[in-house]
LORO-827218 format. One line per 2 residues: number of its first residue (from 0); for each residue y, z, x of C-alpha. Coordinates in steps of 0.25 Angstrom, whole numbers, plus 5000, padded with zeros to 4 digits. Layout:
// residues N
NUM) Y/Z/X; ...
This chain:
// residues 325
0) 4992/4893/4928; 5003/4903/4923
2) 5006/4912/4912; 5019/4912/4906
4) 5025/4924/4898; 5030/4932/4887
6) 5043/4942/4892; 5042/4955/4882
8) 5056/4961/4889; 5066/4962/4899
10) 5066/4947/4898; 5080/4944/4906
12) 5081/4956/4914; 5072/4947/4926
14) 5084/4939/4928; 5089/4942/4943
16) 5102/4943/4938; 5099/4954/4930
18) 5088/4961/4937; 5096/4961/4950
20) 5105/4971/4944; 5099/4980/4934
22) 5082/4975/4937; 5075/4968/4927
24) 5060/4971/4919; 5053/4962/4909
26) 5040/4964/4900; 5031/4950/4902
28) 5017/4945/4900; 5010/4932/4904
30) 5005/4925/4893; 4992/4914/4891
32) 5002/4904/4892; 5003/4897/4906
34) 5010/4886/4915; 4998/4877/4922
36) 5003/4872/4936; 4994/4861/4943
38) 4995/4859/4957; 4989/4850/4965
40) 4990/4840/4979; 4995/4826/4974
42) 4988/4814/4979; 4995/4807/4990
44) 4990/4794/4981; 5003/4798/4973
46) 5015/4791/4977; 5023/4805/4975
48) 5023/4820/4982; 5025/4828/4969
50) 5019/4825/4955; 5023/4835/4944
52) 5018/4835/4931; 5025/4845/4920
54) 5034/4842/4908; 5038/4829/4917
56) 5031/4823/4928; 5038/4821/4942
58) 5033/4814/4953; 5041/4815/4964
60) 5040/4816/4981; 5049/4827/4986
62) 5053/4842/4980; 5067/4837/4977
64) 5062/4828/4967; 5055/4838/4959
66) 5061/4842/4947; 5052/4853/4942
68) 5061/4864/4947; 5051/4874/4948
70) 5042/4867/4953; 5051/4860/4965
72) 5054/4873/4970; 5040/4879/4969
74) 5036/4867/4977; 5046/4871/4986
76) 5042/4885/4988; 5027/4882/4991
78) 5026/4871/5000; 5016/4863/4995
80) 5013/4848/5002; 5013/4837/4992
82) 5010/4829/4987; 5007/4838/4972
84) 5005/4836/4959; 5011/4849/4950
86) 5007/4850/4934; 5013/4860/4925
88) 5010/4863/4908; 5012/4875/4901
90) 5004/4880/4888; 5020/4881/4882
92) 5033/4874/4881; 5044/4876/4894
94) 5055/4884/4890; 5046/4892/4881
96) 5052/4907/4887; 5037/4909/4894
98) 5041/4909/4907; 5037/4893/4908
100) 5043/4889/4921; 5039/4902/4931
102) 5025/4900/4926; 5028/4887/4930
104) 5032/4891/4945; 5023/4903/4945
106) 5012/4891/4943; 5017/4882/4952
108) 5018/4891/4965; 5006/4898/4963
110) 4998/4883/4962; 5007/4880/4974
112) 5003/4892/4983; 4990/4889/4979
114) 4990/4874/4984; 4996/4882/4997
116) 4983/4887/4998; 4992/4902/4996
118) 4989/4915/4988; 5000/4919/4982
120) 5003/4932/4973; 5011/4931/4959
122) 5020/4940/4964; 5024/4928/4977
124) 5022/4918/4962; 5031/4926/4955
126) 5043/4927/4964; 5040/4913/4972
128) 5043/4908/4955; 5055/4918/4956
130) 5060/4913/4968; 5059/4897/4963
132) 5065/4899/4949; 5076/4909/4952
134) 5079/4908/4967; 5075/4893/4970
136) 5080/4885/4956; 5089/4897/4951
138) 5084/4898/4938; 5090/4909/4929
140) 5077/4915/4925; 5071/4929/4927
142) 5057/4933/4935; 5049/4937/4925
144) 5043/4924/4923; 5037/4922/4935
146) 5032/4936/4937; 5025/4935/4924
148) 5019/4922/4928; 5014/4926/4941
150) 5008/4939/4938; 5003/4938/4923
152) 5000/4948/4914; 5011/4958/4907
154) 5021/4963/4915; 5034/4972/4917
156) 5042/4966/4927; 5054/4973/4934
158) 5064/4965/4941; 5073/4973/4954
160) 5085/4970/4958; 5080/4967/4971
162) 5073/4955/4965; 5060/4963/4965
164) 5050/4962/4954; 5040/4973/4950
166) 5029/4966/4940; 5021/4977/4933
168) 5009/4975/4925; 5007/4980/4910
170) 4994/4985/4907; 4993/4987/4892
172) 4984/4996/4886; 4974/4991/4874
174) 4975/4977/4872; 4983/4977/4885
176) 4991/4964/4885; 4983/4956/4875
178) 4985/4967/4864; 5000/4964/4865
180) 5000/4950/4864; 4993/4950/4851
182) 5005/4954/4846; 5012/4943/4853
184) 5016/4930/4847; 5025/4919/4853
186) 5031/4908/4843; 5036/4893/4850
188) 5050/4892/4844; 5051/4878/4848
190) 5065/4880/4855; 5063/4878/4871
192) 5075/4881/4878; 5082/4883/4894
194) 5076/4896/4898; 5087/4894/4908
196) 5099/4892/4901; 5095/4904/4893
198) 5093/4914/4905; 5106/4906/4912
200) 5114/4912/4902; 5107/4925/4901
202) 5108/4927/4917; 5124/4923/4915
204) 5125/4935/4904; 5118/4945/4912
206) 5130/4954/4917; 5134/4955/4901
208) 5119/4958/4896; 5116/4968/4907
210) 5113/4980/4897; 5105/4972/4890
212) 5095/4967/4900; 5094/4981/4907
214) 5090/4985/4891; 5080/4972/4891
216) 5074/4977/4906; 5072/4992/4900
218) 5064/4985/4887; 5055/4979/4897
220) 5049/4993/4902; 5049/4999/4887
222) 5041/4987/4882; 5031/4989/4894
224) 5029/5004/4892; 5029/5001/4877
226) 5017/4992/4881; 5009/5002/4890
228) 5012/5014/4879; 5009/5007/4866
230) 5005/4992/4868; 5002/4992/4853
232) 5015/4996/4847; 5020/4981/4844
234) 5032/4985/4836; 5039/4992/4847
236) 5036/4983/4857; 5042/4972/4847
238) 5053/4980/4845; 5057/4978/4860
240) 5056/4965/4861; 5063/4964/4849
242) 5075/4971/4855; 5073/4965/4868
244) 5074/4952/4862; 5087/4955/4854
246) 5092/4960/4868; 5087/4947/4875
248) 5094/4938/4865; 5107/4943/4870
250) 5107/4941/4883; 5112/4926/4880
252) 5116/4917/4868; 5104/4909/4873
254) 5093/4917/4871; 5092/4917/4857
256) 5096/4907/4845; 5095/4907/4831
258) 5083/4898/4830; 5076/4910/4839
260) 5082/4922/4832; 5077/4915/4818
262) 5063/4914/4823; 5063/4929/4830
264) 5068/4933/4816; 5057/4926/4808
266) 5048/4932/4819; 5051/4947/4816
268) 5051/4946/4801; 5038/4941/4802
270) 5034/4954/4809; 5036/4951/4823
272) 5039/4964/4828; 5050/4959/4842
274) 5048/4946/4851; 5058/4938/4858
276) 5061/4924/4862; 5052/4921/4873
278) 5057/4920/4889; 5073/4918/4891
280) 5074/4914/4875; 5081/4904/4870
282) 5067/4899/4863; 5055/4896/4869
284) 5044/4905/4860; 5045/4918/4852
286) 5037/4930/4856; 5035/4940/4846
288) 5027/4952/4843; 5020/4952/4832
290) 5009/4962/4826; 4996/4955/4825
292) 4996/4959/4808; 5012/4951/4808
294) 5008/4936/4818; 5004/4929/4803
296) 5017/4932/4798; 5025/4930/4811
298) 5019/4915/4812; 5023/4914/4797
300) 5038/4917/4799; 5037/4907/4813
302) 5030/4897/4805; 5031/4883/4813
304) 5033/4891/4826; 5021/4889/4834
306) 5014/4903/4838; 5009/4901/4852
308) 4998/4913/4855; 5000/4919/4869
310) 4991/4930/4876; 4992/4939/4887
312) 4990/4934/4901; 4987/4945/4911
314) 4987/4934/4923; 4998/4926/4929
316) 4997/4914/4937; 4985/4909/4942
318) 4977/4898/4947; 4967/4889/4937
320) 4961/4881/4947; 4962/4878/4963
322) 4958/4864/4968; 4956/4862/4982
324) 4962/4850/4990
């Protein structure tokens, strides 16, 4: 089981592209909402070596077959002997801007090594993911995702331009991290879209938006040290992410559209104090802040969007359950 996760800033700046240049941070949490990954030794009863049940269903006998990108690769990275069985499902739609399909390989490889009959760290989880998404299948993505998946809990995560990543707990005081999210909502807009054709044409704009990520980066450390100093003070907080959003959307034409920007509208002047479309953008859900006294009249200007609730999770990948054979 693995948490996926809300980004409050620097969303962008954990693109290699750009963090090999200028260094990248972000402002993450996991949340109660999680990928489940079922592994398990196929009867050889079967007539074929690899049964995988997700959105589809495949049942093929070599690696090449397997269509599941992630999943091929992470089969190929850990060496597991079939014949198996894989099963995925998720609390949430794909292409919802949660981080959907690192929780997936974060999963997958740790139930993998754990087949192996190997311990492994969420630091090996996190960069093992890295190196299948990015290196392996070349996807356009940043690191957060994975990092956030393997280690849970809220995080500032610093990017080096030495590929290096630095993951640094946040410890709230008060209410810690639970006091926060009760200011949290996240809305379903309904629109589900390629996170990465979005950050394909975000990576292709990179040497024009520069100044604007190395802004995005810094907003990352002042909503953490905001955070630590005064974790109550929602309105500035909001106001970050509000600008960190207006920064975000334009970073590509993709980002945002007017169906998005109609609902972030509604959203504020019904007292949402900042938010911002979730993950790469493009759709997927809203998160916004919103002052426990103003949720009533939020929900009211979203009416017919579905409020999900969503918590703080302070643990990141782990294991439900271990059958031996």
């Amino acid at each position: 089981i693995t948490p996926q996760r809300v980004g409050f800033a620097g969303g962008g700046t954990d693109l290699p592209a750009f963090y090999r240049q200028h260094g990248g941070a972000v402002l993450s949490s996991a949340i109660d909402k999680y990928i489940y990954v079922t592994v398990k030794r196929h009867s050889s009863l079967f007539n074929e070596n690899y049964r995988l049940s997700y959105s589809k269903t495949e049942h093929v006998n070599t690696l090449a077959e397997i269509e599941n990108d992630i999943a091929r690769e992470c089969l190929r990275l850990v060496d597991v002997e079939p014949p198996l069985f894989i099963a995925t499902a998720s609390d949430l739609p794909v292409s919802s801007g949660l981080g959907s399909s690192s929780s997936f390989a974060v999963g997958l490889l740790y139930a993998l090594h754990t087949l192996r009959g190997e311990d492994v760290s969420a630091g090996q989880l996190a960069e093992e993911a890295c190196h299948v998404e990015l290196n392996v299948l070349g996807h356009p993505i940043g690191k957060q995702d994975q990092y956030a998946a393997a280690f849970g809990g809220l995080n500032y995560i610093s990017f080096q331009q030495d590929d290096r990543v630095q993951l640094d707990s946040v410890w709230l005081p008060g209410n810690g991290s639970d006091g926060l999210f009760q200011n949290i909502m996240l809305f379903w807009t309904g629109i589900q879209r390629d996170a990465n054709a979005v950050l394909r044409e975000q990576n292709e704009n990179i040497k024009h938006t520069g100044e604007t990520l190395i802004r995005m980066r810094e907003m990352a450390a002042q909503c953490r040290d905001l955070l630590l100093n005064d974790p109550e003070d929602i309105k500035q907080f909001g106001e970050l992410l509000d600008e960190g959003w207006k920064a975000k959307r334009s970073l590509a034409d993709t980002i945002a559209s007017s169906e998005t920007d109609r609902l972030y509208d509604l959203a504020r002047k019904g007292g949402a104090v900042g938010g911002k479309i979730a993950g790469a953008g493009g759709g997927g859900f809203l998160l916004l802040l919103v002052p426990p006294e103003n949720r009533d009249q939020v929900r009211a200007a979203l009416s017919g969007m579905m409020d999900v609730p969503v918590a703080y999770e302070p643990r990141g990948a782990r294991l439900l359950s271990v059958v031996p054979g």
